[in-house]
ChimeraX commands (.cxc) that place a marker at each C-alpha (Angstrom):
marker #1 position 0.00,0.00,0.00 radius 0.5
marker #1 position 1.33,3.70,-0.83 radius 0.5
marker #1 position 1.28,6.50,0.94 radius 0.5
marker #1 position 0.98,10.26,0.35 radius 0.5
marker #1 position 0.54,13.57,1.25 radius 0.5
marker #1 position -1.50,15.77,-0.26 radius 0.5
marker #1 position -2.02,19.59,0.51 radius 0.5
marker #1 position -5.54,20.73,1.12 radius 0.5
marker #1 position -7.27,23.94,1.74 radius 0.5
marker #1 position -10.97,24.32,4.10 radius 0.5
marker #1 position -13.10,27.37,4.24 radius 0.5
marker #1 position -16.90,28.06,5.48 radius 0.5
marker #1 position -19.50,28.37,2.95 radius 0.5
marker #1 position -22.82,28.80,5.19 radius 0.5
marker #1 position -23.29,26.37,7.74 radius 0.5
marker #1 position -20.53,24.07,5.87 radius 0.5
marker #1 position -17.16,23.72,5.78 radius 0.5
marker #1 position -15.71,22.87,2.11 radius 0.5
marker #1 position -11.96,20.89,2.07 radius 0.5
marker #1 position -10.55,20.90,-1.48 radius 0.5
marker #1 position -7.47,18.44,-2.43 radius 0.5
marker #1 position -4.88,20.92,-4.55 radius 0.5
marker #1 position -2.83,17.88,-6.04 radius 0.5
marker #1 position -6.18,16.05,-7.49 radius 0.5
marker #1 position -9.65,17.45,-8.57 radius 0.5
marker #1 position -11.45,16.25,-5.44 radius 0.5
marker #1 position -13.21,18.18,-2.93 radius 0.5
marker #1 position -15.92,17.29,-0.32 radius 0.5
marker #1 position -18.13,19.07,2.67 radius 0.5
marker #1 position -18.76,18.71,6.37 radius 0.5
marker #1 position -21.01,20.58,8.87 radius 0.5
marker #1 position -17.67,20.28,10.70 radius 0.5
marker #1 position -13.77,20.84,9.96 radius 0.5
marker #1 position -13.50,17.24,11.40 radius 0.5
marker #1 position -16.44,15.92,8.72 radius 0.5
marker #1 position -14.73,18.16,6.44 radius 0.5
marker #1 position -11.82,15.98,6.62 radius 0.5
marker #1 position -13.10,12.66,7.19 radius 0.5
marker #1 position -15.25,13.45,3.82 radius 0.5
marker #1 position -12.43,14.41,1.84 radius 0.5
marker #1 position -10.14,11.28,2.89 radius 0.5
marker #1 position -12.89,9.17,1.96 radius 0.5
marker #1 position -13.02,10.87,-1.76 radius 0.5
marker #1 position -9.63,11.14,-2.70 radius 0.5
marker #1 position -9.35,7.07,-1.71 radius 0.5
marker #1 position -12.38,6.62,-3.84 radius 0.5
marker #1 position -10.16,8.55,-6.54 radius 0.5
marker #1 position -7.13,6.91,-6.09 radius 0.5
marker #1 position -9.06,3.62,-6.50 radius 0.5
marker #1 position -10.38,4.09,-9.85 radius 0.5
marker #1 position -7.70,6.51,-11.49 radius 0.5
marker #1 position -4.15,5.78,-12.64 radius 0.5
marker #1 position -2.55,8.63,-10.90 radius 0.5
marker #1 position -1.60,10.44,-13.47 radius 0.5
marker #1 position -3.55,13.65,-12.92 radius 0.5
marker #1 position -1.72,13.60,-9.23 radius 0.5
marker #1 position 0.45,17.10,-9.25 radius 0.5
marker #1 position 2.89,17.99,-6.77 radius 0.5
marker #1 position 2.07,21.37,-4.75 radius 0.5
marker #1 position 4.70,23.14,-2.46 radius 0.5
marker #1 position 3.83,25.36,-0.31 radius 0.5
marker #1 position 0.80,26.72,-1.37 radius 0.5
marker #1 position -0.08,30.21,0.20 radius 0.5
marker #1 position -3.26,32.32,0.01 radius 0.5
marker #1 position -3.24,34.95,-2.65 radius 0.5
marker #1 position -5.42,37.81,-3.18 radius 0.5
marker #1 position -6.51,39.46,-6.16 radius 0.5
marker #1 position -9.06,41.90,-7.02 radius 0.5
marker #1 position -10.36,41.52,-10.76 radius 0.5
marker #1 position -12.42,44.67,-12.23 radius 0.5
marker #1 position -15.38,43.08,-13.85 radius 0.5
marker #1 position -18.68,44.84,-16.12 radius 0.5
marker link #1:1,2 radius 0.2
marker link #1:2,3 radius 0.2
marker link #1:3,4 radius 0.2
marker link #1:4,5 radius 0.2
marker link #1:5,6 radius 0.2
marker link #1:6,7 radius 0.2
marker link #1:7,8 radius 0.2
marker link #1:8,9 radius 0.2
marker link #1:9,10 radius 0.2
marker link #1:10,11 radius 0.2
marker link #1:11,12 radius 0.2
marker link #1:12,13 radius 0.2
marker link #1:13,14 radius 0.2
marker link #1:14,15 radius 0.2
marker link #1:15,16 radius 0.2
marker link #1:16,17 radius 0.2
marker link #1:17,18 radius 0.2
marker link #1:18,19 radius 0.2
marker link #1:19,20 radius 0.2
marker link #1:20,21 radius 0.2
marker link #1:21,22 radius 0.2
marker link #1:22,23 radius 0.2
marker link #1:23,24 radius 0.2
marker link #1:24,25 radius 0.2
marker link #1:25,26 radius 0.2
marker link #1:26,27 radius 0.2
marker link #1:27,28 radius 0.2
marker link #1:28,29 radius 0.2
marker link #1:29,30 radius 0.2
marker link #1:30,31 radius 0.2
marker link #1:31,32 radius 0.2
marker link #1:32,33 radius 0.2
marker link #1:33,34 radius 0.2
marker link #1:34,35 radius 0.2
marker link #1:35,36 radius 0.2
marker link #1:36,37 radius 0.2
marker link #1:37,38 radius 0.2
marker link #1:38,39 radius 0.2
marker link #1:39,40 radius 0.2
marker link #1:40,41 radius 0.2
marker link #1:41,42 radius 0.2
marker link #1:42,43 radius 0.2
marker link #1:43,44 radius 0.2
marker link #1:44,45 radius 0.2
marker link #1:45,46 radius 0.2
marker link #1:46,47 radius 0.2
marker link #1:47,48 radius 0.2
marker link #1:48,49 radius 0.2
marker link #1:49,50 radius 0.2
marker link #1:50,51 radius 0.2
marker link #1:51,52 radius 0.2
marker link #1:52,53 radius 0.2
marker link #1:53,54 radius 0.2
marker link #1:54,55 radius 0.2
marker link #1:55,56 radius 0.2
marker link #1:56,57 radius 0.2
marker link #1:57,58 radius 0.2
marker link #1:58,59 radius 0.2
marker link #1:59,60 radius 0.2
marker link #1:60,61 radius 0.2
marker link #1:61,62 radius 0.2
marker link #1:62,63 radius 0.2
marker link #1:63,64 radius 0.2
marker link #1:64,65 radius 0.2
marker link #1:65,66 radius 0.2
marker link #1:66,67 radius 0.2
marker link #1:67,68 radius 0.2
marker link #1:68,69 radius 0.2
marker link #1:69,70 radius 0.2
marker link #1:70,71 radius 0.2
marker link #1:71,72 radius 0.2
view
């Protein structure tokens, strides 16, 4: 069995919390951080399971960036 670690980012949106894998396309929800988490293990194994890892990118120390976009 492999193992890895993958970098993820949470937020609130409402009364959930969202937790988004950066290295795969795979995100989940919880009405907790803890759910949050739980969730998101759960769906990146369920990934992992049916893809051949290929898509799997390597992310190094991601950071929060801000930008403001001017929009019509």
């Amino acid at each position: 069995m492999e193992q890895r670690t993958f970098e993820n980012v949470m937020w609130k949106e409402g009364k959930y919390y969202v937790a988004q894998c950066l290295n795969i396309d795979v995100s989940s929800f919880g009405e907790s951080r803890e759910e949050a988490l739980v969730n998101l293990d759960e769906a990146i194994n369920l990934f992992l399971e049916d893809d051949k890892h290929e898509d799997i990118q390597n992310v190094e120390n991601p950071e929060i960036v801000h930008l403001s976009v001017k929009y019509a």
